[in-house]
C-alpha positions as CSV (number, residue, x, y, z in Angstrom):
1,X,-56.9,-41.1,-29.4
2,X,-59.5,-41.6,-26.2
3,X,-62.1,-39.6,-25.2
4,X,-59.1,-38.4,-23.0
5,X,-58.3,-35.6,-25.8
6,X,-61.9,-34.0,-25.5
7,X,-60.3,-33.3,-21.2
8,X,-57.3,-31.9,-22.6
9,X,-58.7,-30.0,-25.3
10,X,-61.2,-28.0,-23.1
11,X,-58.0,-27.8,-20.6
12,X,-56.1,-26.0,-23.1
13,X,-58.9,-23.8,-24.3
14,X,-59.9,-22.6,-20.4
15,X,-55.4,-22.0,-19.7
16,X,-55.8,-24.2,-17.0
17,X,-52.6,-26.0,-15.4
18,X,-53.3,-30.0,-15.7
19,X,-51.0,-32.9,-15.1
20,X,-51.5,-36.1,-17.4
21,X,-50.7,-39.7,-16.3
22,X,-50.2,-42.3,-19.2
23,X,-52.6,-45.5,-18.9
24,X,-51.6,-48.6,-21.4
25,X,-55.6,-49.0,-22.6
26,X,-54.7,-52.8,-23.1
27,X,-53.5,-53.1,-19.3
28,X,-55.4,-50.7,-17.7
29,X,-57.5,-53.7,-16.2
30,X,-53.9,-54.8,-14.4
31,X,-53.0,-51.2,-13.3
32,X,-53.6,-51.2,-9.8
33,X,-52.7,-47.1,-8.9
34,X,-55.2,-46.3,-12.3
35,X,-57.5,-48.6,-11.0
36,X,-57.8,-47.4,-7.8
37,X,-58.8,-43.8,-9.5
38,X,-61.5,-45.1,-11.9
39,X,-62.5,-49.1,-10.9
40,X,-64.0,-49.6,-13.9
41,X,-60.9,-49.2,-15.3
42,X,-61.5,-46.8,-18.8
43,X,-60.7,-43.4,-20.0
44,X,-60.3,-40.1,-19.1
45,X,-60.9,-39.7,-14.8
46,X,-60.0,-36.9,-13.2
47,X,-58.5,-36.5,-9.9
48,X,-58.7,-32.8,-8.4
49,X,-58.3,-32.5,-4.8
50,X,-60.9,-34.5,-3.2
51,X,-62.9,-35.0,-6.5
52,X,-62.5,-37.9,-8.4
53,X,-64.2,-38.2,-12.2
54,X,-64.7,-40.5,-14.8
55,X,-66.9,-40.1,-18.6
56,X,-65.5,-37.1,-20.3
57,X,-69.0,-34.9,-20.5
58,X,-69.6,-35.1,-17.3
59,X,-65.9,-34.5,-16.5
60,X,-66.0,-30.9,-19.2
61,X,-68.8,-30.1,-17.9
62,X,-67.5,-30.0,-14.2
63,X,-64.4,-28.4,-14.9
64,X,-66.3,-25.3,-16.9
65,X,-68.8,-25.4,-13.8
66,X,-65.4,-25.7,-11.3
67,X,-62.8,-22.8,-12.7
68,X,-65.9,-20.6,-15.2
69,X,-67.1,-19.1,-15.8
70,X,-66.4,-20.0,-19.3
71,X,-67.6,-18.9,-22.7
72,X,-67.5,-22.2,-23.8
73,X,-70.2,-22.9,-21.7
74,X,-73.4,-20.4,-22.4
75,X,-75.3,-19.3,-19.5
76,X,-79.2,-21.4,-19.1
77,X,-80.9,-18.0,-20.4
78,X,-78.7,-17.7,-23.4
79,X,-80.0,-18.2,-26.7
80,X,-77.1,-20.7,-27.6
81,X,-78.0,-22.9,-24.1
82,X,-80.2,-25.5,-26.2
83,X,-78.4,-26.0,-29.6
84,X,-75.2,-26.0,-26.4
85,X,-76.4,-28.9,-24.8
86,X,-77.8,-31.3,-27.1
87,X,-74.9,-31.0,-29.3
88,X,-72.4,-31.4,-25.7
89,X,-74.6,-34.6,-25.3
90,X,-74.8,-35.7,-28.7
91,X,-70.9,-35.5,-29.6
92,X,-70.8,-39.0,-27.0
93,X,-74.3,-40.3,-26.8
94,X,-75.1,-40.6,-30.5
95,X,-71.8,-40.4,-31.9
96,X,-69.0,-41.6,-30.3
97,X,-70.7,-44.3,-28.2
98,X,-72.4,-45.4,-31.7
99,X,-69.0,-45.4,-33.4
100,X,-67.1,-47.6,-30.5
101,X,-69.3,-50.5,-31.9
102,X,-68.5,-50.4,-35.6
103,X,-65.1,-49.8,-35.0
104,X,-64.9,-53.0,-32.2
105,X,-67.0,-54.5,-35.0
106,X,-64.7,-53.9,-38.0
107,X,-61.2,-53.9,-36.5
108,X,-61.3,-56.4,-33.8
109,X,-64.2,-59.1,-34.4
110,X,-63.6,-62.3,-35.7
111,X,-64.2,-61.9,-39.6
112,X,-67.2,-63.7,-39.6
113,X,-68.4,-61.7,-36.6
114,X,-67.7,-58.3,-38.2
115,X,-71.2,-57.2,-40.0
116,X,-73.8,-58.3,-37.3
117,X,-77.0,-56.8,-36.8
118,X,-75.4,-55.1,-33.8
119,X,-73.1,-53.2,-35.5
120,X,-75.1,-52.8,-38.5
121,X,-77.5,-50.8,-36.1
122,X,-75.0,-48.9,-34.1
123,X,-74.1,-47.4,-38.0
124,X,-77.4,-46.6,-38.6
125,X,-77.8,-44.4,-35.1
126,X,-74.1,-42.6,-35.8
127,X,-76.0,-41.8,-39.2
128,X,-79.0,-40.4,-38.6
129,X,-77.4,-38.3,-35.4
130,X,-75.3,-36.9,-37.9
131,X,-77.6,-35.3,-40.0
132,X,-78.7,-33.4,-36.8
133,X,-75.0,-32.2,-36.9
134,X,-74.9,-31.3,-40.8
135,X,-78.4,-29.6,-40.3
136,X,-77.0,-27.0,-37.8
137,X,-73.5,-26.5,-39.7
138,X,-75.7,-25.5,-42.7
139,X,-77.5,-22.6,-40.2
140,X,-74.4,-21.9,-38.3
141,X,-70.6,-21.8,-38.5
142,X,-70.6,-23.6,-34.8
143,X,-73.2,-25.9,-33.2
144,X,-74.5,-23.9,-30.9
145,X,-74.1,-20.9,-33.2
146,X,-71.9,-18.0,-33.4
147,X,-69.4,-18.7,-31.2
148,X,-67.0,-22.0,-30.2
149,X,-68.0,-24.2,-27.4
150,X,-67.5,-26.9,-25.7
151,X,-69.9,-29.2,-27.6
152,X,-67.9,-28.6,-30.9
153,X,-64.7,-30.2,-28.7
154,X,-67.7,-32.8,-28.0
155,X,-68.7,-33.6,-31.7
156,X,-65.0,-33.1,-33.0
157,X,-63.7,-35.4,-31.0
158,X,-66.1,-38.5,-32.4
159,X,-65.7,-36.9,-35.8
160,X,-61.7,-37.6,-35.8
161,X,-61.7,-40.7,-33.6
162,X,-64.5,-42.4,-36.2
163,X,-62.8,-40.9,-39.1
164,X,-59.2,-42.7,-37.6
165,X,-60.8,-45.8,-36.5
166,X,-64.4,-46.1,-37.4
167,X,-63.7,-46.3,-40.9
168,X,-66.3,-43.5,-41.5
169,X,-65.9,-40.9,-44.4
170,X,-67.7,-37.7,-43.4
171,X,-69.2,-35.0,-45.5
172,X,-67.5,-32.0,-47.3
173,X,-69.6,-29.6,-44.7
174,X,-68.9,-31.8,-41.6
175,X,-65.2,-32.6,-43.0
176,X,-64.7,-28.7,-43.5
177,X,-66.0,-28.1,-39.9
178,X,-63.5,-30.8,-38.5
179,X,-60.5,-29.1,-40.1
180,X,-61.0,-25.9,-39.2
181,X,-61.4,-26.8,-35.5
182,X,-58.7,-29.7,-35.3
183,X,-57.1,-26.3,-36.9
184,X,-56.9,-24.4,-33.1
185,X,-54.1,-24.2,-31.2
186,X,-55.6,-25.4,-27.8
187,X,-56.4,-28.7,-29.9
188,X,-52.9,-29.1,-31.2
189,X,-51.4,-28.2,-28.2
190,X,-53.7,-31.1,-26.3
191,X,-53.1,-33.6,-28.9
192,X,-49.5,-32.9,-28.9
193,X,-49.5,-33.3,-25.0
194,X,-51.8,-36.5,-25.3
195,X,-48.7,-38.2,-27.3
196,X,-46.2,-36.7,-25.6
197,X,-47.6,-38.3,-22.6
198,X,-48.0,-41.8,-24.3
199,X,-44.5,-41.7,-25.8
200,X,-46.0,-41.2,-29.3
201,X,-44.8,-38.8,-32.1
């Protein structure tokens, strides 16, 4: 599951036509046609038209900008536009980017190498970010309020991935919240896409 599936997702929700092009994450670094898209050589980059684009915010929040306007997206003057964009940001930048470490930590260090002070820390920031996130799911049924948006496809997606691979157990509020939007159809219809794509079941 890469950060790929937050692309889709939004994809799905907006009904907009997309093409996907498996990339073997463990050879990506040897893939010559992927790495002339994205150098760096990591997950998801876009290629539409003459744009290319890699890190999936900047990537959802282009698309919505591209082909809106978008109600997952609220307008600067609405009153959702704050709770909207730290939650968009949050979902990688305290989350998932938190939760990368500890799961690198715990599932592919050496075993003497998996509780550092490193990791140890990067649990501590997923922790405390997360109580911003339990916090708003206690005043709203979405994070930036009423409505679904693209920052719950932002926090979902580091929800599932840490809760598949981070080893993290989350809430009954933030577990809840997870199910019932893992629960949409534009989700299952990306993730089933996503496999499809990587020849997965």
């Amino acid at each position: 599951m890469s950060r790929s599936l937050r692309v889709t997702w939004l994809l799905e929700e907006m009904g907009l036509k997309y093409r996907l092009r498996p990339v073997d994450l463990l050879a990506a670094g040897q893939d010559a046609e992927f790495l002339a898209v994205n150098p760096a050589g990591f997950i998801p980059a876009i290629q539409d038209g003459e744009v290319t684009m890699v890190e999936s915010i900047a990537i959802m929040e282009y698309i919505m900008a591209r082909y809106g306007p978008t109600s997952l997206a609220p307008g600067a003057k609405d009153p959702s536009f704050p709770a909207y964009q730290q939650f968009l940001h949050l979902g990688e930048a305290g989350l998932a980017a938190s939760l990368y470490i500890v799961a690198v930590s715990r599932n592919v260090a050496p075993e003497a190498e998996r509780r550092h002070s490193g990791a140890e820390q990067a649990l501590e920031i997923f922790e405390s970010r997360l109580q911003l996130v339990t916090q708003q799911l206690a005043r709203s049924p979405y994070l930036a309020g009423e409505a679904f948006t693209a920052a719950d496809i932002s926090v979902c997606y580091a929800f599932a991935w840490g809760t598949k691979y981070g080893g993290i157990t989350l809430g009954e509020a933030e577990q809840d919240y997870l199910t019932r939007m893992s629960g949409r159809v534009a989700y299952r219809r990306a993730l089933a896409r996503s496999q499809a794509a990587m020849g997965r079941s």
